[in-house]
C-alpha positions in Angstrom: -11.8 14.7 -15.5 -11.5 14.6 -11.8 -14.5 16.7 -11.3 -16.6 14.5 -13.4 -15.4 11.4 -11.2 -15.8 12.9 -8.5 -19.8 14.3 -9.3 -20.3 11.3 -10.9 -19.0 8.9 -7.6 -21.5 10.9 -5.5 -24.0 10.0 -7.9 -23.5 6.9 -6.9 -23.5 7.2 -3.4 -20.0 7.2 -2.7 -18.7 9.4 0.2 -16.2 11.6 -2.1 -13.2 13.1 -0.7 -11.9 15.2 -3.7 -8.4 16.9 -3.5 -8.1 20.5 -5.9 -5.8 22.0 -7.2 -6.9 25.7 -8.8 -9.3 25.1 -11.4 -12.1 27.3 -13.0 -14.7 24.9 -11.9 -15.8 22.9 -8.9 -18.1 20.0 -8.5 -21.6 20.6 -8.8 -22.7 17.5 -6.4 -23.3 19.2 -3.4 -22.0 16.0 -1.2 -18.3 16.0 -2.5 -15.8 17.5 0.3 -13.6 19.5 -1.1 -9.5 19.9 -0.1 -8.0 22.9 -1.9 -4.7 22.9 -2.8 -2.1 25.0 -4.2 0.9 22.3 -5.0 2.4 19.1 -6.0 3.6 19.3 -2.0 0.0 19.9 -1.0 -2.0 17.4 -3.1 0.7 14.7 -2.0 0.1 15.6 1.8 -3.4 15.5 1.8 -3.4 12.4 -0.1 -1.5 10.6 1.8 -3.1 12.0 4.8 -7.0 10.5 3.2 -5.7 7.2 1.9 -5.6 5.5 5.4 -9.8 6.0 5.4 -10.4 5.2 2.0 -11.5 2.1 -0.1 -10.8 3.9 -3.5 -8.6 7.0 -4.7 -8.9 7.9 -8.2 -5.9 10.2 -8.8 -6.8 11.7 -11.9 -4.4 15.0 -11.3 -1.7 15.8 -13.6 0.8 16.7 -11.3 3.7 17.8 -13.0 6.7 15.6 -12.6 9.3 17.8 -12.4 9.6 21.2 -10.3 12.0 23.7 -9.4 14.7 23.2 -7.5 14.7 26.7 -5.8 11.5 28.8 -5.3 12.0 32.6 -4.7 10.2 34.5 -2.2 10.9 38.0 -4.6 10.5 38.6 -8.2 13.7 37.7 -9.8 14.9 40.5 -12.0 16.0 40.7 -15.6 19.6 40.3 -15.7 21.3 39.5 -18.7 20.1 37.1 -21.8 19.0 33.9 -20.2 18.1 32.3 -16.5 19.0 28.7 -15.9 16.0 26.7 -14.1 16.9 23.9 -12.5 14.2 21.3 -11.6 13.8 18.2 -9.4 11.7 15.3 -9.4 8.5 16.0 -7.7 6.9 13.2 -5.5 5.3 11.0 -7.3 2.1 10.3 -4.8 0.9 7.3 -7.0 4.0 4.9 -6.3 3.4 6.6 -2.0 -0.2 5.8 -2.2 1.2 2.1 -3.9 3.3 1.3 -0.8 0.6 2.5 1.7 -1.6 0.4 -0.2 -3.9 -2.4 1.9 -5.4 -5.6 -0.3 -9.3 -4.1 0.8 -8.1 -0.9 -1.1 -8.4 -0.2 -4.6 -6.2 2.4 -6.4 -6.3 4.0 -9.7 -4.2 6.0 -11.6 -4.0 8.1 -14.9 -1.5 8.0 -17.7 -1.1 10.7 -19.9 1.4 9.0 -22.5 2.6 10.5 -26.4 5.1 7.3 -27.1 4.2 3.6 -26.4 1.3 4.4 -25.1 -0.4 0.7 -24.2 3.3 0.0 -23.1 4.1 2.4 -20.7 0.8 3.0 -19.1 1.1 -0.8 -18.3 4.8 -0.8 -16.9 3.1 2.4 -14.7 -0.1 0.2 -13.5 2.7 -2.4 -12.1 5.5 -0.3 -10.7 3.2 1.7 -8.8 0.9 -1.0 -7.6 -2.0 0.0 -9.3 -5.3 -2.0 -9.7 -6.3 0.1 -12.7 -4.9 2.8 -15.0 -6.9 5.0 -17.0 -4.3 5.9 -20.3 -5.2 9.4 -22.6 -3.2 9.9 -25.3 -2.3 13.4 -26.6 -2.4 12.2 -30.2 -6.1 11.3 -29.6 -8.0 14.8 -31.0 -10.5 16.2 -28.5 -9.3 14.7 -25.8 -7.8 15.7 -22.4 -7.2 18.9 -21.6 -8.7 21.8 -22.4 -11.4 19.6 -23.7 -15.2 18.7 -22.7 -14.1 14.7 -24.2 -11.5 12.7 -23.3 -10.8 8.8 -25.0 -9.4 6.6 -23.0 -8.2 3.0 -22.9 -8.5 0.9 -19.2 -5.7 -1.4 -18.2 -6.6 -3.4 -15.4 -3.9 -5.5 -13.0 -5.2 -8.6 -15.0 -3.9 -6.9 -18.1 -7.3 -6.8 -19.5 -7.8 -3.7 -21.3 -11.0 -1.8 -22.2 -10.6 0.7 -25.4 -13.4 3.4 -25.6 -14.4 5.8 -28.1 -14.1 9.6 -28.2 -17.2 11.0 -25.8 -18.1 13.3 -22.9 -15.8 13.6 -19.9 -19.4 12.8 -17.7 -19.9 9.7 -19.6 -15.9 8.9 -19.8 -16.2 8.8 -16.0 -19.1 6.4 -15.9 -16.9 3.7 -17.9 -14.1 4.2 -14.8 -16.7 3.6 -12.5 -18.7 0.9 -13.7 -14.9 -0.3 -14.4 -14.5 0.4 -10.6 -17.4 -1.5 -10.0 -16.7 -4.5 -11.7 -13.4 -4.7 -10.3 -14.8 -4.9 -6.5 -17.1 -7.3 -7.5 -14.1 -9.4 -8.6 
């Protein structure tokens, strides 16, 4: 999905600044800088690093929230039944980018909710001082990952929502932008 933003932004004519993690595909506009990154550490860096210089950030990543605790540097060998993992919270760059925030930006975020959906994707777009969250469901078939369609619903920070339909990730990202868009204009 953040691929298709991202091509679809430089369509546009936006300058697009687009921070990767490992995928199996890259942008095909030939305008969009690309950041490579190889963790939740990373992405959160060079996001916060890009926000100052930025009018929009899209974070469309699904950053795990939790991670390990301890990372070892050798391979960890099998020793008895079971391992314990322990894992920590890992920064959550949406409520950073939310403090950082100036009242010329715009920032959105994603919501990738199985359980009050509407609900919590709402409580999200206020605790982290979003101007618009894009919500997926995993109960929607054909959408999200894995997919070439998503369906998703936008909740805006005047609670007005947009539901759409089932369709192609390209033309998922146009409704975000023209969404975008409209909320500049505002």
């Amino acid at each position: 999905m953040g691929i298709a933003l991202a091509d679809m932004a430089a369509g546009y004519g936006a300058e697009v600044i687009l921070v990767l993690g490992p995928v199996e595909r890259n942008p095909e506009h030939p305008s969009v800088k690309i950041i490579n990154v190889v963790s939740a550490q990373d992405m959160a860096s060079e996001c916060i690093a890009a926000f100052p210089g930025c009018d929009i950030a899209i974070l469309s990543a699904a950053v795990a929230d939790f991670t390990p605790a301890e990372i070892s540097n050798r391979k960890l060998k099998r020793e008895g039944e079971e391992i314990l993992l322990k894992l920590k919270p890992t920064g959550d760059i949406a409520a950073a980018l939310g403090k950082m925030k100036s009242k010329s930006q715009l920032l959105v975020g994603f919501a990738l909710e199985t359980q009050n959906e509407m609900a919590n994707a709402a409580a999200k777009l206020k605790r982290k001082n979003l101007d618009l969250i894009v919500m997926n469901s995993l109960q929607d078939e054909g959408a999200g990952f894995g997919f070439d369609t998503n369906k998703v619903t936008l909740i805006d920070r005047n609670n007005i929502i947009d539901k759409f339909e089932l369709k192609s990730k390209d033309e998922a990202a146009r409704d975000i932008l023209d969404k975008i868009v409209a909320l500049l204009k505002s």
